[in-house]
C-alpha positions as CSV (number, residue, x, y, z in Angstrom):
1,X,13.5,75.8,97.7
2,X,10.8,78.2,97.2
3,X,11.5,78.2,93.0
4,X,10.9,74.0,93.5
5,X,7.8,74.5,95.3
6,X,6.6,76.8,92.6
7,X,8.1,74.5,90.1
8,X,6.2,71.6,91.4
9,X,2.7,73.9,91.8
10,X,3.4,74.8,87.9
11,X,3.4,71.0,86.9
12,X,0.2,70.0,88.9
13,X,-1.7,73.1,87.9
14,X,-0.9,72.3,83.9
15,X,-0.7,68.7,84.9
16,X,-4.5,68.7,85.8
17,X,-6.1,69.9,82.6
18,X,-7.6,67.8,80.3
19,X,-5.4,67.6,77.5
20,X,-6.8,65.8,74.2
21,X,-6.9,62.3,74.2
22,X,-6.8,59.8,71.4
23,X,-10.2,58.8,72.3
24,X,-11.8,62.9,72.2
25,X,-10.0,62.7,69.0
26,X,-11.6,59.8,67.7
27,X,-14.9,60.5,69.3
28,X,-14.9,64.1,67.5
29,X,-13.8,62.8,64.0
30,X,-16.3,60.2,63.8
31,X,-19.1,62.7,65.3
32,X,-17.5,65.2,62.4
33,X,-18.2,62.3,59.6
34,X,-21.9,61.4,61.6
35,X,-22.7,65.3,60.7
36,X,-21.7,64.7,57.2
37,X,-23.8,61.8,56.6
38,X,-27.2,63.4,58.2
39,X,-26.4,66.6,56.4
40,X,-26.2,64.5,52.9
41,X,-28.8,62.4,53.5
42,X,-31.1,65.4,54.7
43,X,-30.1,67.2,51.5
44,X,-30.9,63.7,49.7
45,X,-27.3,63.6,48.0
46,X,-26.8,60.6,47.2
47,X,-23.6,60.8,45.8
48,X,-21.8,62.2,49.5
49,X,-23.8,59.7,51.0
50,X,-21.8,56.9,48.6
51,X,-18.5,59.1,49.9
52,X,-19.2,58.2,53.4
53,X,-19.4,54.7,52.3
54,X,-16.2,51.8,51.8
55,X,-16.8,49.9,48.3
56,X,-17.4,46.9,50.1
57,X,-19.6,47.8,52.5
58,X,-22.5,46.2,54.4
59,X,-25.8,47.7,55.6
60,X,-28.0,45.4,58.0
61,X,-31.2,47.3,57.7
62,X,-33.9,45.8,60.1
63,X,-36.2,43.0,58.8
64,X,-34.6,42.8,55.9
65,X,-31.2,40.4,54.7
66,X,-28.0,42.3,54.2
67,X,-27.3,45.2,51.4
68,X,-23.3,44.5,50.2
69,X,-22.0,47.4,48.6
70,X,-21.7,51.1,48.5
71,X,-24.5,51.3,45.3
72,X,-26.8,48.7,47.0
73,X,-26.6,50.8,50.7
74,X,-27.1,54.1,49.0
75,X,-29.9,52.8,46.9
76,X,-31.2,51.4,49.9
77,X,-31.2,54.3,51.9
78,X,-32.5,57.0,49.3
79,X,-35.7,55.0,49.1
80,X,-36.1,56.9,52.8
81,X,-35.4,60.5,51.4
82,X,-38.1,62.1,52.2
83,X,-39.7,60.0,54.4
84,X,-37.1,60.2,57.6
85,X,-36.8,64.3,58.0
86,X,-33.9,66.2,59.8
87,X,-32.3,63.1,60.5
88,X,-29.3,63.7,63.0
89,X,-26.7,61.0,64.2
90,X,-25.4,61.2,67.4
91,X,-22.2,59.0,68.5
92,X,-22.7,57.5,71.9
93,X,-19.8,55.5,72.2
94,X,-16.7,55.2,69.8
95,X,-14.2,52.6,70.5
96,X,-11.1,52.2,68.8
97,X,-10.3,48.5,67.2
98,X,-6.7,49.0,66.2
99,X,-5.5,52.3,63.9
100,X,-7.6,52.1,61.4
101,X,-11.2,50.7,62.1
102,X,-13.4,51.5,65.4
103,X,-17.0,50.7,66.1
104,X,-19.5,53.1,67.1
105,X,-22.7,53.0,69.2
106,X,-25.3,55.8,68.2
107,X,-28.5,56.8,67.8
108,X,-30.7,58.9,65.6
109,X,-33.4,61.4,66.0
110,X,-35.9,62.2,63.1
111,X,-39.7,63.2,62.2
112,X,-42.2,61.4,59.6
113,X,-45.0,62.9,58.6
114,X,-47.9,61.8,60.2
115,X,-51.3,60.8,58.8
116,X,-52.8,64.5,59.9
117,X,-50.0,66.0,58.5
118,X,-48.2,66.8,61.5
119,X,-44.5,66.2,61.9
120,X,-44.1,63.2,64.5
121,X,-40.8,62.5,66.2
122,X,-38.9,59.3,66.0
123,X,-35.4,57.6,66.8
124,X,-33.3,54.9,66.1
125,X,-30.8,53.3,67.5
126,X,-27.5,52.1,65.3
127,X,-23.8,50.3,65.2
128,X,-21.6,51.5,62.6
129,X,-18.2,49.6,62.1
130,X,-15.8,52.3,60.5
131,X,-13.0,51.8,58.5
132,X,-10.3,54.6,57.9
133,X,-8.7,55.2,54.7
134,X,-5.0,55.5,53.8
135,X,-5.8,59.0,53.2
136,X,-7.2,59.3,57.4
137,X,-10.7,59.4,56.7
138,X,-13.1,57.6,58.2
139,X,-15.7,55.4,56.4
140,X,-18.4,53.4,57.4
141,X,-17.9,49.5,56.3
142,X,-20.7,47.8,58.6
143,X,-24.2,49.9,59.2
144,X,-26.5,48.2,61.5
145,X,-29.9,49.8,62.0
146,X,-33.1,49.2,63.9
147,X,-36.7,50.4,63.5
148,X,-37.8,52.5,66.3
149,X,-40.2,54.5,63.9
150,X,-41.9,57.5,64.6
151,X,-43.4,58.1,68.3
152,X,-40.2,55.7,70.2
């Protein structure tokens, strides 16, 4: 009786940690590819930039009409090289739409340069629909941004 008891204790005390879930998973590899895009488009690298990117992607940058493909969102984007600094993309929420796509809420945090010539903070807030390769990498198909600016 008393191995049962200690049995039973052994199942609830490993029973009760938080084993990885699919969603920590998920949440960790599209955080992982949210680190490579801010650290390529900090380093204004184009070309890993286009790697994060489907062929057929979209970008919906604010006031302006849809960008469709990987050249015309890159070429898009490095027009703010420079102009958005330390740029980091946080993943808010990530939820998974079948195996291979999922749709993420985030924002970003960065600084412009203001008039004076003093850094000023800004954020902005996104949706990223991301599509994952037949080789398990994740890629963004749909990027939806808004304009905070600087001083949100």
């Amino acid at each position: 009786m008393k191995q049962i008891i200690l049995i039973a204790f052994a199942f609830l005390l490993f029973g009760c940690s938080s084993p990885t879930t699919a969603q920590d998973d998920l949440m960790a590899a599209i955080q992982e590819r949210e680190d490579a895009w801010s650290a390529a488009f900090n380093a204004g690298d184009a070309d890993a930039l286009a790697a994060i990117y489907t062929a057929d992607s979209v970008l919906i940058p604010p006031d302006s009409d849809p960008v469709w493909g990987r050249e015309g969102a890159v070429a898009t984007l490095s027009g703010l090289f420079g102009v958005l600094l330390d740029l980091q993309l946080t993943a808010d929420d990530v939820r998974a739409m079948g195996d291979d796509h999922a749709v993420e809420i985030g924002h970003g945090t960065f600084e412009t340069m203001g008039e004076d010539g003093v850094r000023v903070a800004g954020r902005v807030d996104y949706v990223v629909v991301w599509e994952k390769s037949d080789d398990g990498v994740w890629h963004y198909s749909i990027d939806i941004f808004n304009a905070a600016g600087a001083g949100e």
